[in-house]
N, C-alpha and C positions, 0 to 999 in steps of 0.2 A: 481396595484402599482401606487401610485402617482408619480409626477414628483420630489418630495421632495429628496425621499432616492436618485436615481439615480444621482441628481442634485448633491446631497453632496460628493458622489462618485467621481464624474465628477470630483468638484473642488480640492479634495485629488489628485487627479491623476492629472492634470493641475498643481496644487502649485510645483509636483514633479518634469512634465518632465520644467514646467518655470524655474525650477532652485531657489528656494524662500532662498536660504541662500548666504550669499557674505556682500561686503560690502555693495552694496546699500540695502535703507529700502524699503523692501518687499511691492509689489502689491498686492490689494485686487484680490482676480482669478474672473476670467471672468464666466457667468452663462452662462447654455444653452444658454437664450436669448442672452446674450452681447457679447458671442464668437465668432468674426467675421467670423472666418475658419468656423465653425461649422454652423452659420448662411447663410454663402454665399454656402456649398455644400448641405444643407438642400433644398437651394433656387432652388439651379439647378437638385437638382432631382426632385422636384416637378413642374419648368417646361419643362425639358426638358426628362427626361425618356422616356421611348417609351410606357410605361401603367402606370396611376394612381397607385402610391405607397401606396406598406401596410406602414405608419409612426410607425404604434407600432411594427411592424414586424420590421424597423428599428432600432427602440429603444433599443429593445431586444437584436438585434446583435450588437450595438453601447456597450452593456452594457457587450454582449460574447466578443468582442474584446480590450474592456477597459482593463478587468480583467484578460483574458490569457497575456497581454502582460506584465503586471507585474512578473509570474513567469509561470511554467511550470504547477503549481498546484493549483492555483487561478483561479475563476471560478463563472460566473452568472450559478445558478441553477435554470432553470424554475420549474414549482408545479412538473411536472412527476419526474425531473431528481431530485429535491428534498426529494421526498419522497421514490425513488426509493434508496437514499445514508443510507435514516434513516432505511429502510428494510435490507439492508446489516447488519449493524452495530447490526440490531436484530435477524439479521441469517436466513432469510427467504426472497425470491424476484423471481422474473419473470423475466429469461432471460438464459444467456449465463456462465456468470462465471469467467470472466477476468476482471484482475484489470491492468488498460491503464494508460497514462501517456499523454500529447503531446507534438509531435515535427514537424519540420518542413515541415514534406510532408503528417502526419495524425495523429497516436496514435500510440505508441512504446508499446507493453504487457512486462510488469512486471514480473505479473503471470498467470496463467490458477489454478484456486483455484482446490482443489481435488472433486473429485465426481460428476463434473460439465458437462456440455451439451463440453464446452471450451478444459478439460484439456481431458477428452474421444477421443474429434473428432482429438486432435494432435496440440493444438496451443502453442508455446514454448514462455520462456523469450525470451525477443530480438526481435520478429516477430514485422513487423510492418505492422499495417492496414492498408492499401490503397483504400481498398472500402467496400462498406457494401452494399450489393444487386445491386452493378454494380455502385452504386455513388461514384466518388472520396471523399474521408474524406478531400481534399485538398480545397477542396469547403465547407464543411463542419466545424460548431462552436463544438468546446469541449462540449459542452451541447448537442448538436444535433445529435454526432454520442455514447453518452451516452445514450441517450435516445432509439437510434435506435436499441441498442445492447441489453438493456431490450426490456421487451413485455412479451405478454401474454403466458404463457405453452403451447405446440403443436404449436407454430407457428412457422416456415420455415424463416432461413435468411441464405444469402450467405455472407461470408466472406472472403477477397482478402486480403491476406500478401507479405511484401516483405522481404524473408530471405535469406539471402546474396545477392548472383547474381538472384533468382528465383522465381519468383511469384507463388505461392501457393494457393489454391482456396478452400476455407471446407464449403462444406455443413451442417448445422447446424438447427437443432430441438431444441427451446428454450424451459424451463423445469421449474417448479418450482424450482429454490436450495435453500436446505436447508445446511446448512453449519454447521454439525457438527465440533467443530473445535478441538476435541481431541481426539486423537485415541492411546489406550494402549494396547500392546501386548509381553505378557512375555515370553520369550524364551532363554535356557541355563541358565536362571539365570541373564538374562539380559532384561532389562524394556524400553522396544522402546516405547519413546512417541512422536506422531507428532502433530503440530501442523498446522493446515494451515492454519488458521486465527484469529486474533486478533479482536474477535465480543466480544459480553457484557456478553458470557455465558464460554469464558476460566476458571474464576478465578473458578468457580462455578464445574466445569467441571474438573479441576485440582486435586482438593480438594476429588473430586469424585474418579478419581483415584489413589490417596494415601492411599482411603480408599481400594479398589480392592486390592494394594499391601500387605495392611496389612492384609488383610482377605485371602489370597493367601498363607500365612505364606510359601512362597516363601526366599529362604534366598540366595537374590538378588549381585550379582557381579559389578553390571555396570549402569548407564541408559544413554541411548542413546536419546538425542533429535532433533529431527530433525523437523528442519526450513527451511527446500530448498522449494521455489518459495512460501515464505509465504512472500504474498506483505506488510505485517502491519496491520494495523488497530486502536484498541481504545490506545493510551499511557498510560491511567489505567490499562490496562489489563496485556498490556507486565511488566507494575513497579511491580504489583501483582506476576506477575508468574514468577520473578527474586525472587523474595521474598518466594516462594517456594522451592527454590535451596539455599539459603544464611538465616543466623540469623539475620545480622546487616547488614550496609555498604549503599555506595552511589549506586545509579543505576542509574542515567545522570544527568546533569546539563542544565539548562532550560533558553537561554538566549534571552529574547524579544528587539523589536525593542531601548526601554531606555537603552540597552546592561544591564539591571539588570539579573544579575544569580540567579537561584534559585535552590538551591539544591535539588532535589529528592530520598529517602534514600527505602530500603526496611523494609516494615513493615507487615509479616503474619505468624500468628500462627502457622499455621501447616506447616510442611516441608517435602521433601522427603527423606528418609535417603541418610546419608552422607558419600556417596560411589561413588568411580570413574565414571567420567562422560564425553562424548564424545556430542559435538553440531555441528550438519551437517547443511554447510550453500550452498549457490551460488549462482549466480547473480540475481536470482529471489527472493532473502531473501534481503526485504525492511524493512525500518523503523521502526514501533515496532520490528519485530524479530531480528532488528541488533542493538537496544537498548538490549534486551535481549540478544544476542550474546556477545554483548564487555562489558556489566557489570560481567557476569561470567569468561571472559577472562581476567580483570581485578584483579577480585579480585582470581584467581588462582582455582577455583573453575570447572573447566570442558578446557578440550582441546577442540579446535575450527578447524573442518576439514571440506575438502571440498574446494571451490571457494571461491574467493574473492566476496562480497556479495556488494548489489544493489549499497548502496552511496545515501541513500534518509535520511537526518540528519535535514529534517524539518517539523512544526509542522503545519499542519491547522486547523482553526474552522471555523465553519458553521454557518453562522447567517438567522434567519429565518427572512423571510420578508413576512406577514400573508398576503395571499391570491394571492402571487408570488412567491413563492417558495422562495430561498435563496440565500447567496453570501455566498460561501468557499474561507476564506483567507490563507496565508500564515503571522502566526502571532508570531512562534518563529521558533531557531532552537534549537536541542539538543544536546549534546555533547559528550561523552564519559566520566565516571567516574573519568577520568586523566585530562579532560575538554580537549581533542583534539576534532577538527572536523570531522565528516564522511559525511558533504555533498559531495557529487563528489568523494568520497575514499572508503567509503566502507569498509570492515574488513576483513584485510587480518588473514587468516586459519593458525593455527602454523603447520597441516601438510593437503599440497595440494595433492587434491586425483581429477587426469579428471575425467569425466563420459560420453561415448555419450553422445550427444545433443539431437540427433537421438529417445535414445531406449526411450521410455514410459514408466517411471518407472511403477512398479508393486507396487511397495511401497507404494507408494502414494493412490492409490486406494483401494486395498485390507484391510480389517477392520478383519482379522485375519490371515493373511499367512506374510509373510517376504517373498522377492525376492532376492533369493540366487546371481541370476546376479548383483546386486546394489554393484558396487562395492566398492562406499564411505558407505554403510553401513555396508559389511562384513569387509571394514577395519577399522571399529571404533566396530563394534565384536571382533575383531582379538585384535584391543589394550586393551579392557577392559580387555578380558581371561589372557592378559601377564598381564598387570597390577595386577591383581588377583593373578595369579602363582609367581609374584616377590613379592608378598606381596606388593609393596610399591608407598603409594598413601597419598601425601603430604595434 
């Protein structure tokens, strides 16, 4: 990478915290070269540190630390951590299976995606990382302990959480995952569909199973979808698969830094039939899935059970920087159909159902059985059969 991109970087981020709006007329920002701060601690690492500095090993973390401090989810992505985000997104990668966050002492987990090396070994929403093979993540740049958490299949990492009062230690075998992200399973007359992630093969994958229901000539009561600890993913995917469930209508409001709105409406051909419908959420249900969530709650179209869901109501893109990997911004937020916010809120369930924290869903993993213990799923069972039996379903 040349010094160009980072440079312009730099100065974005200096015009901000200088404060560039007011009444006096704005200062040209200071460059690498002309930034006295930056020039005078540049100087005294190089003469005083106790060993010759790596300066591009600087750079790098000058460039980790610029970008996390903007938000929680903004981020230099070196070439591994870069290519490692575009293998997600294509459902296929080397590693672990959790989708992290950062905060003040490491990485907060989201989710532990299903099928994964992650959600098997027992790593829960909430857990927070604290080391990764015995290194502090407090030491540790958002790229560095992303990186650390991929790797090669069959390879050995130790991972240290802090869950509530108790540190917690899993040994972990990193795996190829493959991330199938829809799983349909008909039972009573009712069409469990889960999702647990929002990669670029849902829409594809959806479609797949509305053909399975039809060819089932199944004569279906209920569907049940469920989005518990589906961290997000592509925002195409989730507007698609709202549009699976609905004919017309808005599915979020998209508003960038100019505060322009842009509406986003649902538009796809095929649908699922239009029959009562239950969407299981909880604190592990991020971003696309609680765009998904509050547009069918919206528009009256499914009850919404379970927890109160993550509160991630913003949007990032990834910009590629050829032969460096990449910078993930944070470049809009999105809003709720009503255009309320869900950054930091989340969406609250019309009926609140606990679940251990504890038990390991079976749900989740299983690719043909239902886990009669899951008790937010027998209770949106339970609502679709009365709904059924009352006849009456708005």
């Amino acid at each position: 990478m040349s010094l160009r991109t980072p440079g312009v970087l730099l100065l974005i981020s200096n015009c901000m915290l200088a404060g560039c709006w007011g009444d006096k007329k704005p200062k040209s920002s200071p460059t690498f070269d002309s930034d006295p701060l930056f020039k005078e601690v540049i100087t005294l690492v190089q003469e005083k540190y106790i060993k010759e500095p790596d300066i591009n090993k600087m750079r790098l973390g000058a460039l980790s630390g610029m970008l996390s401090a903007l938000d929680s989810y903004s981020a230099y992505l070196p070439p591994d951590s870069y290519e490692a985000l575009a293998d997600s997104t294509d459902g296929e990668f080397g590693g672990i299976g959790v989708e992290v966050y950062p905060v003040e002492n490491g990485v907060k987990v989201i989710s532990a995606i299903d099928d994964t090396p992650a959600a098997k070994a027992g790593l829960q929403a909430g857990d927070i990382i604290i080391a990764i093979d015995d290194q502090s993540t407090a030491t540790m740049s958002y790229s560095q302990i992303i990186s650390s958490l991929h790797g090669s299949p069959h390879t050995a990492i130790k991972i240290t959480v802090q869950r509530a009062e108790e540190e917690v230690i899993f040994p972990i075998e990193r795996s190829t995952v493959v991330i199938n992200p829809v799983k349909l399973i008909i039972k009573d007359g009712i069409a469990y569909l889960r999702i647990s992630y929002f990669n670029d093969m849902v829409a594809s994958r959806l479609q797949e199973a509305v053909e399975d229901i039809q060819k089932s000539k199944v004569d279906l009561i209920g569907i049940v979808l469920d989005l518990r600890n589906n961290p997000g993913g592509v925002m195409e995917q989730a507007v698609r698969t709202v549009g699976y469930f609905i004919k017309s209508g808005i599915v979020t409001q998209v508003i960038d830094r100019s505060k322009k709105i842009k509406i986003i409406k649902a538009d796809e051909a095929i649908t699922f039939p239009d029959i009562p419908m239950v969407v299981i959420i909880n604190n592990g249900s991020a971003s696309a899935s609680e765009i998904v969530a509050s547009a069918l709650k919206h528009h009256e179209r499914a009850i919404i059970l379970g927890k109160r869901s993550h509160g991630k109501g913003s949007v990032q893109s990834v910009f590629p920087i050829p032969g460096s990997g990449g910078v993930k911004l944070t470049t809009a937020c999105f809003l709720t159909p009503a255009g309320e916010e869900l950054n930091g809120k989340g969406i609250q369930p019309d009926i609140t159902v606990e679940a251990p924290s504890t038990m390991l869903n079976v749900s989740l993993f299983s690719h043909s059985e239902i886990n009669e213990d899951d008790v937010q799923l027998s209770r949106s069972f339970e609502i679709l059969r009365s709904i059924a039996s009352l006849k009456r379903w708005k």
